[in-house]
C-alpha positions in Angstrom: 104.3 41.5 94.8 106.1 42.1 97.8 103.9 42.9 101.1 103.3 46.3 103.2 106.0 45.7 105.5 108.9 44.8 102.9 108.1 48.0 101.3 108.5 50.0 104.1 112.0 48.4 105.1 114.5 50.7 104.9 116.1 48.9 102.7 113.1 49.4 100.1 112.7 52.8 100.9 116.2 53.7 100.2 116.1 51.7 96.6 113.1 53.8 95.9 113.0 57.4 96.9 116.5 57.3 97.5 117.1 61.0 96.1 113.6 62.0 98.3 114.9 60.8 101.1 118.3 62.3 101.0 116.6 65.6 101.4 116.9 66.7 105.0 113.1 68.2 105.1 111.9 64.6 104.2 114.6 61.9 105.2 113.8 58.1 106.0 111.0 59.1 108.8 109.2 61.8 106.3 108.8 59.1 103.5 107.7 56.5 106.2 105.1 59.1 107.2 104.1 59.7 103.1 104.1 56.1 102.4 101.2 55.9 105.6 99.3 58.4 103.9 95.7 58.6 102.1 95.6 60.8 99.6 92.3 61.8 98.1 92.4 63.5 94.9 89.2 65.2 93.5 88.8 65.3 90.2 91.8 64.0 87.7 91.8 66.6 85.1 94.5 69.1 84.0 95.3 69.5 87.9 94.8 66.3 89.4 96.5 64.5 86.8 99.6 66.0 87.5 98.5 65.5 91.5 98.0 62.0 91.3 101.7 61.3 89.0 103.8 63.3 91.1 102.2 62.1 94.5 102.4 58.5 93.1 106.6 58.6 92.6 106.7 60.4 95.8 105.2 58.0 97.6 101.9 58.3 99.0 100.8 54.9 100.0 97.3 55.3 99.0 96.1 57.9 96.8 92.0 57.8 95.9 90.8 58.9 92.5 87.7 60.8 92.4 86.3 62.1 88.9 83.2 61.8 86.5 84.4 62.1 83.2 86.2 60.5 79.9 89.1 61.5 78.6 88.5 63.9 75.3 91.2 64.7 72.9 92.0 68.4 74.0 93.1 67.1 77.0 95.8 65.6 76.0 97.9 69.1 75.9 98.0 69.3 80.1 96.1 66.1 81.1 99.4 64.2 81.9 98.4 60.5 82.7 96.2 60.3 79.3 97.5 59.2 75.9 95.1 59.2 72.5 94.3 55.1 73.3 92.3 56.3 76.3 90.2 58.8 74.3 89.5 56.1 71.5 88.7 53.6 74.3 86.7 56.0 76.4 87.9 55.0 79.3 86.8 56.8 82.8 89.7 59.3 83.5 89.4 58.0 86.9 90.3 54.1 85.5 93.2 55.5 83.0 94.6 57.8 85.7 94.9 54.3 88.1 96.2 51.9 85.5 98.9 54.4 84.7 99.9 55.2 88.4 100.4 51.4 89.1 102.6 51.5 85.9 104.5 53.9 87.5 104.5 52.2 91.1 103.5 49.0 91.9 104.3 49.4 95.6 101.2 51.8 96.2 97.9 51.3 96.6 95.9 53.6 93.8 91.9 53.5 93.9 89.6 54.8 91.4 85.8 56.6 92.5 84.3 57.0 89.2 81.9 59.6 90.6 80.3 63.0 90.3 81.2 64.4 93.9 78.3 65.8 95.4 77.3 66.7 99.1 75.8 63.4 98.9 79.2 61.4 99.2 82.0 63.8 99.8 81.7 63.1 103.6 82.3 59.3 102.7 84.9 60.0 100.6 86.6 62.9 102.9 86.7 60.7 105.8 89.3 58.6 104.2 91.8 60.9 103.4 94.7 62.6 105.7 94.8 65.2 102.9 92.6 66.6 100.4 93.8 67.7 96.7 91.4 69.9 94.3 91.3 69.3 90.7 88.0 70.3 89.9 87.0 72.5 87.1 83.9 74.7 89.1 83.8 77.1 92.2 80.7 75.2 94.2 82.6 71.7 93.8 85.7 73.8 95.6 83.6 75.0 98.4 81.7 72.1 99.2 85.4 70.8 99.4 86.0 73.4 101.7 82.5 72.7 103.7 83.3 69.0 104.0 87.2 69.6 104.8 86.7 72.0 107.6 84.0 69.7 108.9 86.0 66.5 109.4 89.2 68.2 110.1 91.1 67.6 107.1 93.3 70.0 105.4 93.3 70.4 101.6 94.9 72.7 99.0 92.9 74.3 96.5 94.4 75.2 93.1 92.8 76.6 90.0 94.3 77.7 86.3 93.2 79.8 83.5 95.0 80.9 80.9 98.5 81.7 81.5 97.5 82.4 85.5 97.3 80.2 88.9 96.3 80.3 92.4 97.0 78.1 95.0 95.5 78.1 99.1 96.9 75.6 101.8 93.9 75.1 104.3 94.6 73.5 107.9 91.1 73.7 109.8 91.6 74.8 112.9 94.9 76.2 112.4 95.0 78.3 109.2 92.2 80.6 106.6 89.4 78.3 104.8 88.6 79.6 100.8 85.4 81.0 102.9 88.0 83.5 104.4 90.0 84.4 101.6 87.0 84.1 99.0 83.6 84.9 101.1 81.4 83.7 98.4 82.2 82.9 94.1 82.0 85.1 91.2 78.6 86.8 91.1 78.4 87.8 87.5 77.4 85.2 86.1 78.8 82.5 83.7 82.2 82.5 84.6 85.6 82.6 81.6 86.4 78.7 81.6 89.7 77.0 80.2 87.4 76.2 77.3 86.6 79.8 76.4 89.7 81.6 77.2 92.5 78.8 77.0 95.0 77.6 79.5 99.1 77.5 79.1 100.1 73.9 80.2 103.1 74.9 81.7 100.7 77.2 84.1 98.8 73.9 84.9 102.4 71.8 86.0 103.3 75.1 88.4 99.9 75.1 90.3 99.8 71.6 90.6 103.3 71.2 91.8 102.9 73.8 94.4 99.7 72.1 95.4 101.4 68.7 96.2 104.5 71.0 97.7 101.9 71.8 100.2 100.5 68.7 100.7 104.0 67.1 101.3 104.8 70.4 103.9 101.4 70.0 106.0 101.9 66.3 106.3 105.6 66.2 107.3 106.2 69.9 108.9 102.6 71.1 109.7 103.8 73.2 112.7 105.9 75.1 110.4 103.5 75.7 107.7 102.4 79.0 106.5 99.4 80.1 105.2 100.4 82.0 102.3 98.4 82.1 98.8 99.7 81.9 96.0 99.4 84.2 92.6 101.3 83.9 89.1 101.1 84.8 85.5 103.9 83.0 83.9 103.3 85.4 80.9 103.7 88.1 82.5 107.0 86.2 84.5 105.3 87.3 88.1 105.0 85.3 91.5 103.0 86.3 94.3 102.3 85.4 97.6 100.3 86.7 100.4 100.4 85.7 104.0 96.7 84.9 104.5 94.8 84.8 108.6 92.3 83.1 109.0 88.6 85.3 110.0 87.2 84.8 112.9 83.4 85.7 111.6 83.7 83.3 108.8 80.8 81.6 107.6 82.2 78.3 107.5 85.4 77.7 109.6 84.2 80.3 112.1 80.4 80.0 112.3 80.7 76.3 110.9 77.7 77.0 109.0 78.4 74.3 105.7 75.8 76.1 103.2 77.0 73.6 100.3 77.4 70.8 102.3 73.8 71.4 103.7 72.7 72.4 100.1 71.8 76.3 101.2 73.8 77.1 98.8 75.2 75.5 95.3 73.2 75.1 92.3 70.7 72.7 91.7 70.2 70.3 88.8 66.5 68.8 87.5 65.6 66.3 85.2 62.9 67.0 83.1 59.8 64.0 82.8 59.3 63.4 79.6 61.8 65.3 77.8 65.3 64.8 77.2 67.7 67.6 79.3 68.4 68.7 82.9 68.1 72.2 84.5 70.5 73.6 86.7 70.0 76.7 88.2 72.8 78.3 89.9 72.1 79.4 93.4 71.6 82.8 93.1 70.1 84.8 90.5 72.3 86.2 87.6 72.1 88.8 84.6 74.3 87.8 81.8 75.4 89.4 78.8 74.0 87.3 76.4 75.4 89.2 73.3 79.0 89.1 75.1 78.5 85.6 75.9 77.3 84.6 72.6 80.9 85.7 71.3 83.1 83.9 74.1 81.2 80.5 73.0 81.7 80.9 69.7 85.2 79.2 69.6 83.6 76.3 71.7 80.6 75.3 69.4 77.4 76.7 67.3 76.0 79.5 68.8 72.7 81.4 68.2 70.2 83.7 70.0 67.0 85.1 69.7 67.7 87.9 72.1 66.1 86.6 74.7 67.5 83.1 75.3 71.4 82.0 73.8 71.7 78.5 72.7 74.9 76.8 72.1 75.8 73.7 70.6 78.6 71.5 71.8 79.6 68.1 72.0 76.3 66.6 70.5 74.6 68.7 73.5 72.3 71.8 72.8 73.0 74.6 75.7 69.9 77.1 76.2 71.0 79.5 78.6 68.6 82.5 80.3 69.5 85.7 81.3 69.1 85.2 84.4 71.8 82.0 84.7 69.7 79.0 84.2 70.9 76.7 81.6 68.9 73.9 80.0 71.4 70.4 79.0 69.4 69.1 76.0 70.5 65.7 75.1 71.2 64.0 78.2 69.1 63.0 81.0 72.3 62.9 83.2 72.3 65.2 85.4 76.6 64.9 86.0 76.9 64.9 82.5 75.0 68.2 82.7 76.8 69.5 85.3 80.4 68.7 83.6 79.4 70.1 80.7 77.8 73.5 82.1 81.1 73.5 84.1 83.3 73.0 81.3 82.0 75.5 79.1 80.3 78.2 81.2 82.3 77.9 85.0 79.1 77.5 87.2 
């Protein structure tokens, strides 16, 4: 393998990213700058599979992996770095994701953080990075994202899909909006539609990601040109959107640096039970939830039942008892980031 400093010859450099480098915004100094850059990458699902491929044949010199969970089968329709011999071997998505990128390029150094990220290691892992990608799945995983970013300094891009929609927020602390400005505080009616209850168009996944490392590559190689703008589109419905964003003075985070998640005043909570087989997590505010509505939504997901009171739903082995007022009892597991992906995954808290 060659070393660090024959890779970023010229002569390498113009083998490589020839056609990347060609491009006037980028050139021979942009991709020295990329190929100097830590990339962390939170959560290698739909989104941060498509992150970590495109950043990898760009160039990013080091690009960090962060994720809890094993590939499944119906991830295969938007999860690009995952075949069917990772979901037979079970292999971390964090792991697969890695032994493809090298695959793809050698010349880079690709790590993998098989991890739940909580406030309990996101500084660690923040502090690494020039630039921040989201991939998650769940709003309070986005804005401790946002807590930690603004924190440290670093700026990240947020990015979400459902069904045949995206969104997409550049944040530069300091300089630009935080999700606390645009987005004061998450959904607050309750369980939230997920990609598991009402779907999501793959092609919808490769825009939002795309624009997402479009971002990344303009606040690391231009970022006194960038604009905050947010992004909107329904592919469906063939519309693009985007709003020029400012950034408020009064907010609660990037103004008033008060980091509720990262100083767990906010975000929900997750307990294991002595004695008996499940975690609770409790969102962190109290929620009244259509249960009967519900009930329906889940029903393409797994077996669901209810007594009127409670609605229990069974999926993936795991029994889900869910209260009215948002609690939801993992049965099955005494893993409390199991029970966290899986509340995620099939209810969006």
């Amino acid at each position: 393998m060659q070393t660090g400093e024959e890779l970023k010859s010229d002569t390498q450099i113009n083998k490589r990213y020839a056609r990347q480098t060609a491009l006037p915004v980028i050139g021979l100094k942009g991709q020295e700058r990329l190929l100097s850059t830590t990339l962390l990458i939170i959560g290698c699902g739909a989104l941060g599979s498509v992150q970590a491929e495109l950043a990898a044949r760009a160039g990013i010199g080091r690009i960090i992996i962060a994720d809890r969970d094993i590939p499944e089968i119906h991830n295969l329709q938007r999860q690009t770095l995952f075949d069917e011999r990772d979901v037979l071997d079970r292999i971390p998505k964090a792991e697969a994701a890695v032994r493809r990128l090298r695959a793809i390029n050698s010349e880079i150094v690709v790590e993998p953080v098989i991890t739940d990220v909580t406030r309990e290691n996101i500084l660690d892992l923040v502090a690494q990075a020039d630039i921040v990608l989201d991939g998650t799945d769940n709003f309070e995983t986005r804005y401790l994202i946002n807590d930690a970013c603004v924190s440290k300094g670093k700026p990240w891009v947020y990015g979400g899909t459902l069904g045949t929609r995206g969104l997409v927020l550049s944040v530069r602390p300091g300089a630009g909006p935080c999700l606390r400005c645009v987005f004061p505080d998450p959904p607050s009616s309750g369980p939230h539609p997920t990609c598991e209850t009402d779907g999501v168009l793959n092609t919808a996944v490769m825009i939002a990601a795309s624009l997402q490392v479009n971002m990344a590559f303009k606040t690391l190689l231009c970022e006194e040109t960038a604009v905050d703008y947010l992004w909107r589109f329904d592919l469906w419905q063939s519309e693009v959107k985007h709003s020029l964003i400012s950034r408020d003075q009064n907010c609660v985070c990037c103004g008033l640096r008060n980091f509720e998640y990262l100083n767990a005043a906010r975000g929900a909570s997750s307990i294991v039970f002595c004695g008996r087989n499940g975690v609770q997590i409790t969102p962190d505010h109290p929620v009244i939830s259509d249960l009967k509505q519900l009930a329906e939504k889940l029903s393409v997901v797994g077996t669901v039942s209810s007594n009127g009171l409670v609605l229990e739903c069974i999926v993936d082995h795991r029994r889900l008892v869910i209260f009215p007022d948002g609690r939801v009892l993992v049965l099955g597991t005494t893993d409390p980031s199991e029970a966290r992906s899986l509340a995620a995954r099939i209810l969006g808290i």
